[in-house]
N, C-alpha and C positions, 0 to 999 in steps of 0.2 A: 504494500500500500504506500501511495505518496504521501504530504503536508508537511505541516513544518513541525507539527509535535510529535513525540514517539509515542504518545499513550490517548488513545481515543474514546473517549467515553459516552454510550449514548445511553441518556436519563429514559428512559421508559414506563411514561407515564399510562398506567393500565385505562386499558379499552379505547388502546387511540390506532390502532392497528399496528401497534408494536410486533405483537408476535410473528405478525406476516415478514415485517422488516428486520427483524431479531436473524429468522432465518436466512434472509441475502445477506448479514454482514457478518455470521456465523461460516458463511462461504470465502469471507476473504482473507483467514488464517488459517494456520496450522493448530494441531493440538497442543494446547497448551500456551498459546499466545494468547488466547480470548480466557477473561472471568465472566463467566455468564450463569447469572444464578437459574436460570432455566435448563442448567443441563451436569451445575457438579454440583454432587451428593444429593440431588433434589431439592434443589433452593435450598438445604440443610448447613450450607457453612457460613462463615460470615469474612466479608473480606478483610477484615482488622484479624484476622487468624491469620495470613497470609505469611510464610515469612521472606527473608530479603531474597533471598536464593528463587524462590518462585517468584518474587514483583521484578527480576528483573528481565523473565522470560517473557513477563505478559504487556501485550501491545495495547488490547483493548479491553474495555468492561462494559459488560450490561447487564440493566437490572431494575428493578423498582428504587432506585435510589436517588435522595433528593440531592441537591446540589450541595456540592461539598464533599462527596465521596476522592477526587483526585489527590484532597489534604492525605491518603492513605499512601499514596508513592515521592517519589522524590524531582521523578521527569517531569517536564514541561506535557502540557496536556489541551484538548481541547473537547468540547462536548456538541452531540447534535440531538435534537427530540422530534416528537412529534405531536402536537395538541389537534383537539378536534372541538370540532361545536359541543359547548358544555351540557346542551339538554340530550343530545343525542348518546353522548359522556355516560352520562349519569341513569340516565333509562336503561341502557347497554349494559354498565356496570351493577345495577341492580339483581337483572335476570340474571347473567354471572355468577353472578355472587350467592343466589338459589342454588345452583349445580353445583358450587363449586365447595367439597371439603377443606374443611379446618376456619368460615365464616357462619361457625353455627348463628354468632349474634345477628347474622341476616333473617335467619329464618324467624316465621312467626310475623313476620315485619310485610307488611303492603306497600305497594311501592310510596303511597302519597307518607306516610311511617318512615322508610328510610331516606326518601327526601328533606323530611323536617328535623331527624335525629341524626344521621349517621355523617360522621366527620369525612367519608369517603364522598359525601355528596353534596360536600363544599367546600368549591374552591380548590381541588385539590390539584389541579395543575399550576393554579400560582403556587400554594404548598411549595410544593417540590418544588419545582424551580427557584424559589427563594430561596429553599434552601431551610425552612423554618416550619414545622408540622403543626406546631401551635398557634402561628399568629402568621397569618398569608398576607406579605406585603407587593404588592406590584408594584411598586418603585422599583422595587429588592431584584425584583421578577426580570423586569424588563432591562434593567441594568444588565443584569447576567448576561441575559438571550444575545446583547448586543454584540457580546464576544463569541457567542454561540456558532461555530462556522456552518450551520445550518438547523432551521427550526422551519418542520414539513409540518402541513397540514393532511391529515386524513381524508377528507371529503377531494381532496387535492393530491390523492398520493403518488400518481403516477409521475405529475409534476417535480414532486418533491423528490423522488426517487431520482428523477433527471438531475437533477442539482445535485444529490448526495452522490450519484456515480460523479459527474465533474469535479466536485470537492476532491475526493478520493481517489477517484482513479479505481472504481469498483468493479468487477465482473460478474460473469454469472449472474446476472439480476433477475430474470426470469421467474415469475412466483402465482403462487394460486393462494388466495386469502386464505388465513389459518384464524384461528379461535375466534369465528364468528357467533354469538350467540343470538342462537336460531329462535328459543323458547321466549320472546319477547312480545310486546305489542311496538305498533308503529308508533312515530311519532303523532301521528294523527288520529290514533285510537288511544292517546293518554285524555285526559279529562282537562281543560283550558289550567284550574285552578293549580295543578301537578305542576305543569309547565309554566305558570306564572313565577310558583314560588321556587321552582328550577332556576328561573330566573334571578330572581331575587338573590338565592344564598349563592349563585357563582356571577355577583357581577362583576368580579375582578376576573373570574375567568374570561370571561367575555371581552372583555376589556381587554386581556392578553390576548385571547385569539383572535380580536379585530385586528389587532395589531404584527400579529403573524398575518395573517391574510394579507395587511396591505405591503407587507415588507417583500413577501410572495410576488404579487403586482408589479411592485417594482421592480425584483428582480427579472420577471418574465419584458421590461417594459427596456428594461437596457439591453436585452440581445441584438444582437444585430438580424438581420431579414433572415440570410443563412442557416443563424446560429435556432431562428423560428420558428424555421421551416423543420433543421433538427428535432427540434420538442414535438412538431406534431407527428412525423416518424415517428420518434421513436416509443409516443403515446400510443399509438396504431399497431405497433409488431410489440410490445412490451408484456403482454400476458396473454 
């Protein structure tokens, strides 16, 4: 892999179609170059167990982890994400979160329930990114992302895929959606008051994701015609 840092970190924030994209950049190491909690010990280890002798093999990390996980090595580093509209976020992450063991405290819970109680269904992409689980600041957020050498959008990801191969220097990109959950209702079968107060408690989400969107824009806004014409190729042969 190319850039200018040795250690590449991408924050993955759940239900943003990370796991789809976990798997293309799982393709551009060797064993033993990537920390990826999706696949040693079964999310079972913690990276502060690490010791020097293995952080100096590993290139990249991925994980549910909020900002501030690079403070664990010593190399120069850089990070990439991906956020998605927060109502869609949070509907998605609920069903989820039904199937999924070891979130017993989901169960029991109606969706309009774990939208008004559960800390996973606010705000939790500023969260992370701050870097701060208790108190989500988008100052904090946005600061970060600005160093971030890429922040994709989900509803956008084919796009954003095009950008993280240029960053990179990625191959193999080729992918079929992974951990989509199927057992949900639409957006449009939730109840107005659900998605109000979805609204409500991520307005800093929204606020960061508007703001990935237009950063997006811009970026697609300085290619050159060629470089355009690229993007819609390669949107066209990509999956």
């Amino acid at each position: 892999m190319n850039g200018e840092a040795s250690l590449t970190i991408f924050l993955h924030i759940p239900k943003t179609g990370g796991t789809t994209l976990n798997r293309i950049f799982q393709r551009q190491f060797i064993k033993g170059e990537l920390f990826d909690h999706n696949t040693l010990n079964g999310k079972a280890r913690r990276i502060g167990t690490l010791n020097t002798i293995e952080k100096k093999k590993i290139k990249a990390v991925a994980g549910h982890y909020k900002y501030g996980v690079h403070q664990f090595f010593s190399t120069p580093h850089n990070y990439f994400t991906m956020v998605r509209n927060p109502v869609e976020r949070v509907i998605s992450s609920y069903y989820f979160l039904l199937e999924f063991k070891g979130e017993e405290s989901v169960n029991g819970m109606n969706l309009e329930q774990f939208v008004r109680d559960d800390p996973k269904a606010s705000n939790l992409q500023t969260k992370l990114i701050c870097g701060n689980m208790d108190s989500p600041d988008l100052e904090a957020a946005i600061k970060n992302v600005k160093d971030f050498k890429m922040v994709g959008i989900t509803e956008r990801f084919d796009e954003s895929l095009y950008f993280l191969q240029k960053e990179y220097g990625w191959r193999n990109i080729h992918y079929t959606k992974e951990n989509i959950t199927k057992k949900r209702l639409a957006r449009k079968e939730v109840p107005d008051a659900i998605i109000k107060q979805i609204k409500i408690n991520n307005a800093l989400d929204f606020e960061l994701y508007r703001t990935a969107d237009a950063w997006m824009n811009r970026r697609i806004s300085m290619l050159s015609n060629s470089e355009k014409n690229k993007l819609t190729a390669f949107k066209q042969r990509i999956n």
